[in-house]
C-alpha positions as CSV (number, residue, x, y, z in Angstrom):
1,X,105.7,125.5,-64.2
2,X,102.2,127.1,-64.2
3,X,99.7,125.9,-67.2
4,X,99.5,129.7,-68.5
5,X,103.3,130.2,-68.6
6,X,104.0,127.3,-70.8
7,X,101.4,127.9,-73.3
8,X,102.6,131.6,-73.0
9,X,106.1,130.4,-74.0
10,X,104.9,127.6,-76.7
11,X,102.6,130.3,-78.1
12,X,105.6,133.0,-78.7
13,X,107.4,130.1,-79.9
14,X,104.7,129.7,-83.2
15,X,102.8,126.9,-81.7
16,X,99.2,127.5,-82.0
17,X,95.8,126.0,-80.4
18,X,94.7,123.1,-82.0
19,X,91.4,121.8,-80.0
20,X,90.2,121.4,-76.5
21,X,89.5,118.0,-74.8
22,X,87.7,117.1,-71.4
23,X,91.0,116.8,-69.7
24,X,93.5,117.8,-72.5
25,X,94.4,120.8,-74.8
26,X,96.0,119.9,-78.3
27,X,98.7,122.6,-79.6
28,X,100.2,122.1,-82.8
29,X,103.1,123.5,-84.2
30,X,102.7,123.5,-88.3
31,X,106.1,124.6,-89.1
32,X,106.8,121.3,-88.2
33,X,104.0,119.3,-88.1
34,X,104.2,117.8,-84.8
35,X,101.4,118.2,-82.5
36,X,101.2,117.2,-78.4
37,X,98.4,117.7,-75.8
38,X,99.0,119.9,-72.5
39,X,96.9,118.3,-69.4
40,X,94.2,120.8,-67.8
41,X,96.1,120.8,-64.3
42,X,97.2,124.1,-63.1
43,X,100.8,123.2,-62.4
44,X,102.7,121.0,-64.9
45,X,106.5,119.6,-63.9
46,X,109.1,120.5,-65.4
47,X,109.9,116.9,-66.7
48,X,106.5,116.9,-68.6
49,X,107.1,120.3,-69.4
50,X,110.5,119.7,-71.5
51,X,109.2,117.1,-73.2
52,X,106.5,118.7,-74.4
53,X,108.5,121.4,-75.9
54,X,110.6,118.4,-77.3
55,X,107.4,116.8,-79.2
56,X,106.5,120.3,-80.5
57,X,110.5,120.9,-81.6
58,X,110.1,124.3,-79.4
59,X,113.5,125.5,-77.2
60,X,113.5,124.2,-73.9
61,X,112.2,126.9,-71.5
């Protein structure tokens, strides 16, 4: 899954940008109050993918 799409997707979803690392970004959802950081590689698998979603309670894609 591309970087853009995902945050795309968590972003419609009411996660929002937290902070941005060297090699991370940090979205947090406050509905919930989870947070989880994204790595800054272009392509992300879709293992990492649905489990970021989980940490963030966000749908899977």
């Amino acid at each position: 899954m591309k970087r853009r799409d995902l945050i795309r997707y968590l972003e419609d979803h009411g996660c929002e940008f937290f902070r941005e690392g060297s090699k991370h970004t940090v979205y947090v959802n406050r509905a919930v109050g989870k947070s989880t950081t994204i790595p800054r590689h272009r392509e992300i698998n879709e293992h990492l993918a649905r489990r970021i979603c989980k940490d963030l309670d966000v749908p899977q894609p």
